[in-house]
C-alpha positions in Angstrom: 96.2 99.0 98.1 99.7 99.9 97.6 100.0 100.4 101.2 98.8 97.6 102.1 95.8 99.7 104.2 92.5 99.3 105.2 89.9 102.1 104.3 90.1 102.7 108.5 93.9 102.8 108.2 93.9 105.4 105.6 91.1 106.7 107.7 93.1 107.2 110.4 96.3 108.1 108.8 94.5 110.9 107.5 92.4 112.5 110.2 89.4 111.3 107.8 86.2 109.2 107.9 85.8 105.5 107.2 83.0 105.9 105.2 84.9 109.0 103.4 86.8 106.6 102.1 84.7 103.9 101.5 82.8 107.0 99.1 85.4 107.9 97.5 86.8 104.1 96.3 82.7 103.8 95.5 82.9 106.5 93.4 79.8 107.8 95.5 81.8 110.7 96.2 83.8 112.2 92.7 86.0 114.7 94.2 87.6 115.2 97.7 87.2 118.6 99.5 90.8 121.0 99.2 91.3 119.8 102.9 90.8 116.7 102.7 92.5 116.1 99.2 95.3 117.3 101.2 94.9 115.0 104.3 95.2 112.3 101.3 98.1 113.5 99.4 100.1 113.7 102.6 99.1 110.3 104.5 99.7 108.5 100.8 102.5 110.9 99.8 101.2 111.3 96.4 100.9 114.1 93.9 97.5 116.0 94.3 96.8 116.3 91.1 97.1 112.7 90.5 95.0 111.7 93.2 92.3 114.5 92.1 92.2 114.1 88.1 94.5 111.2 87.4 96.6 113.4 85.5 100.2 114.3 85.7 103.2 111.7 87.7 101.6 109.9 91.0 104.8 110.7 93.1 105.4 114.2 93.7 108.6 115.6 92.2 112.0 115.6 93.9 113.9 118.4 94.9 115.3 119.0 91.2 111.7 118.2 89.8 113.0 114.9 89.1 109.9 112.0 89.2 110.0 109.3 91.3 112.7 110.6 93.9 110.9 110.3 96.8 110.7 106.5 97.3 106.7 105.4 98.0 105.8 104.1 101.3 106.2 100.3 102.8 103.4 98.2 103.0 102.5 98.2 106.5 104.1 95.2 107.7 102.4 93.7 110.3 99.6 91.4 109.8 98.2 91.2 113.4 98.2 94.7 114.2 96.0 96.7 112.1 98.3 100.6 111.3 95.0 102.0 112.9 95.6 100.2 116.6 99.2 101.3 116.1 98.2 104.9 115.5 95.9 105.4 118.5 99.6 104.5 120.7 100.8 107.6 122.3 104.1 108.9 121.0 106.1 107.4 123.6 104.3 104.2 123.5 105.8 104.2 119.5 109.0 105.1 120.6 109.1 101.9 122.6 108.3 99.7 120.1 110.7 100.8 118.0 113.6 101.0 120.4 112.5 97.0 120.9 112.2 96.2 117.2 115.9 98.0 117.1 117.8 96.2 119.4 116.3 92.8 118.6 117.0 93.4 114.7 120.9 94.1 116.0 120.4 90.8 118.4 120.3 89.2 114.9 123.1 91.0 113.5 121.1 92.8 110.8 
C-alpha cells in the first residue's frame, strides 16, 4: 500500500506470483520462503525481519546503522499505466521514456 502497488505489481517487481501475494496479504500463507522473503525485501526495500516477524525497524539500516537513512520508495506515479505494463518494457524502451520525461520536465524549467 505504501507503494501505491497492486498485488501484480509487487508480483512483478519481485519475480513472484499474483496469488503469492494475494496469500500472503490473506494470511493463507504465514511465512514467505528464504527466497522469496528476499525477492520481497529487495522489490519493497524493507528490513527482512520486519517483513517476516514484524519485529525490529521496517527500513533497513544506513551505512552507520542509522534508521531511516535510506529514504522509502515513491508511490508509483502514474495512474494509467499499471508498474506491471511498465516492467515488461525492454531496457531501452525505459530509457526512452525517461530521456522524454527529462527533457519535457526541463521544457518547463523544473
Amino acid at each position: 500500500m505504501l507503494q501505491g502497488w497492486t498485488q501484480k505489481d509487487l508480483a512483478v517487481a519481485s519475480n513472484l506470483s499474483q496469488s503469492a501475494i494475494g496469500n500472503y496479504e490473506s494470511g493463507q500463507r504465514q511465512q514467505p520462503s528464504s527466497n522469496a522473503l528476499i525477492k520481497l525485501t529487495r522489490a519493497l526495500r524493507v528490513n527482512p525481519m520486519w517483513l517476516s516477524i514484524g519485529e525490529g525497524p521496517m527500513l533497513n539500516p544506513g551505512p552507520d546503522g542509522g534508521v531511516g537513512e535510506v529514504p522509502m520508495p515513491a508511490a508509483w506515479p502514474f495512474e494509467t499505466v499499471s508498474y506491471a505494463t511498465y516492467a515488461r518494457l525492454s531496457s531501452q524502451e525505459k530509457r526512452q521514456i525517461e530521456l522524454v520525461l527529462a527533457a519535457y520536465i526541463k521544457a518547463r524549467g523544473e
